[in-house]
C-alpha positions in Angstrom: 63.4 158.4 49.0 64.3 160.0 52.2 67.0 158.2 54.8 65.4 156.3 57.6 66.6 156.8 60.9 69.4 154.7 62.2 68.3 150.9 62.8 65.1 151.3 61.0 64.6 148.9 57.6 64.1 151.4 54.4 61.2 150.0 52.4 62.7 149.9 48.5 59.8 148.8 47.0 55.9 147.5 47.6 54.3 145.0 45.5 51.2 144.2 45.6 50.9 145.1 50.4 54.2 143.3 50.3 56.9 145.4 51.4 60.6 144.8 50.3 62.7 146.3 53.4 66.3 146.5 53.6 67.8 147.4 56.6 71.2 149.3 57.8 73.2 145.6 58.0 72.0 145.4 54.5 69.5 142.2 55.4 66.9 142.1 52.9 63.6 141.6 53.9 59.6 140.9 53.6 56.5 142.7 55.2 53.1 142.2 54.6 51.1 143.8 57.9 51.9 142.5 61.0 54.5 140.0 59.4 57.9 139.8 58.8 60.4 137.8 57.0 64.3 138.5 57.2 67.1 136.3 56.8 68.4 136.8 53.3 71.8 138.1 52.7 73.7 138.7 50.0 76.5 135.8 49.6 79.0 137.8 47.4 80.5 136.4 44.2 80.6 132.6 43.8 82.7 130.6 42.0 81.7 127.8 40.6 83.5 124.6 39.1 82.2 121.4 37.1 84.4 118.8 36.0 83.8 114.9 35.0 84.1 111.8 37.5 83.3 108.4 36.3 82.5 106.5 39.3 82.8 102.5 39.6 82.8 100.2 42.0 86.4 101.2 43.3 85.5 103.8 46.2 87.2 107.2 44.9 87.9 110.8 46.5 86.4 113.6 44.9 89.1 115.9 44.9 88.1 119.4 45.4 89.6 122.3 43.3 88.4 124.7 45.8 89.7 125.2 49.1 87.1 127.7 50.0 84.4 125.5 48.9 80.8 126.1 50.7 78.9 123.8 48.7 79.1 121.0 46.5 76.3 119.6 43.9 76.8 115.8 42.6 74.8 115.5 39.5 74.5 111.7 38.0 73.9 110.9 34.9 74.2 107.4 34.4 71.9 104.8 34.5 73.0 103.4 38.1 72.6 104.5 41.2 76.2 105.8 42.8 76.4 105.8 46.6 77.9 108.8 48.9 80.2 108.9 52.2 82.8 110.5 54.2 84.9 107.0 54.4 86.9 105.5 51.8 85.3 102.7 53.1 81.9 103.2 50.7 79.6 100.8 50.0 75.8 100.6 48.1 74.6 99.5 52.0 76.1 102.3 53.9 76.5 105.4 51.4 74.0 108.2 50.6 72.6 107.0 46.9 72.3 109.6 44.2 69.9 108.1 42.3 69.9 107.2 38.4 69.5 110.5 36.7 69.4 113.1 39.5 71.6 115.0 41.2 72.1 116.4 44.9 73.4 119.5 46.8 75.4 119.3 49.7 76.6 122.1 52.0 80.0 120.8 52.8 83.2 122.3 53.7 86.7 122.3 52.0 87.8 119.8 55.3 85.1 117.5 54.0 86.6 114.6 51.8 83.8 112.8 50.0 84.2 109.5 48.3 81.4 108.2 45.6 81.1 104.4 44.4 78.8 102.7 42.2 77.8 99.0 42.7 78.4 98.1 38.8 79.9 99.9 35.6 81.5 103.0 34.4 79.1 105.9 35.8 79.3 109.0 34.4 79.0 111.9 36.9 79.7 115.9 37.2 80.3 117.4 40.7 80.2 121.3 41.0 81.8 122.6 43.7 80.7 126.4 45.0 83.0 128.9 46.7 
């Protein structure tokens, strides 16, 4: 394929009128006629790191192991709801519930300091932190 001229998107591939277009920042993008859709960027290498809490009804930190942590997914696998804030001062009336048997993503930090709590029992969690 031939170069394009400076600040003109290359198109690498067409599937099905769709154009895939990269351009010279290296933003990848979408083009179907008069259309276009940009934004998506390459993040680079992630790290990625699980590890077991078991949450009760003692409000605890979740430490992070990263300090260049972008992201954070709380996955719960008990059978009760555990409960999400920025205070060590958590409660089931004022955190952010994770549901029984779900899990959620966060986009949070590394100056972020999230505490979890469960109303009753030992509750078996996983939090994955991304950097």
């Amino acid at each position: 394929m031939p170069p394009s001229p400076p600040g003109q998107a290359v198109i690498i591939r067409s599937i099905g009128g769709i154009d895939v277009r990269i351009d010279d920042n290296g933003n990848l993008g979408f083009a179907s006629g008069d259309v276009i859709l940009g934004g998506v960027k390459s993040i680079g290498a992630l790290n990625i790191s699980t590890r077991r809490l078991v949450v009760t009804n003692s409000p605890q930190q979740i430490a992070t192991k990263l300090a260049d942590r972008r992201a954070m997914r709380i996955i719960n696998i008990s059978d009760n709801d555990v409960y999400l804030s920025e205070s060590a001062i958590v409660s089931s009336g004022d955190g952010w519930p994770i549901f029984a048997q779900t899990w959620q993503d966060f986009v949070f930090g590394p100056n972020v300091k999230p505490y979890l709590v469960a109303v009753t029992g030992n509750n078996d969690c996983r939090i994955q932190d991304v950097a």
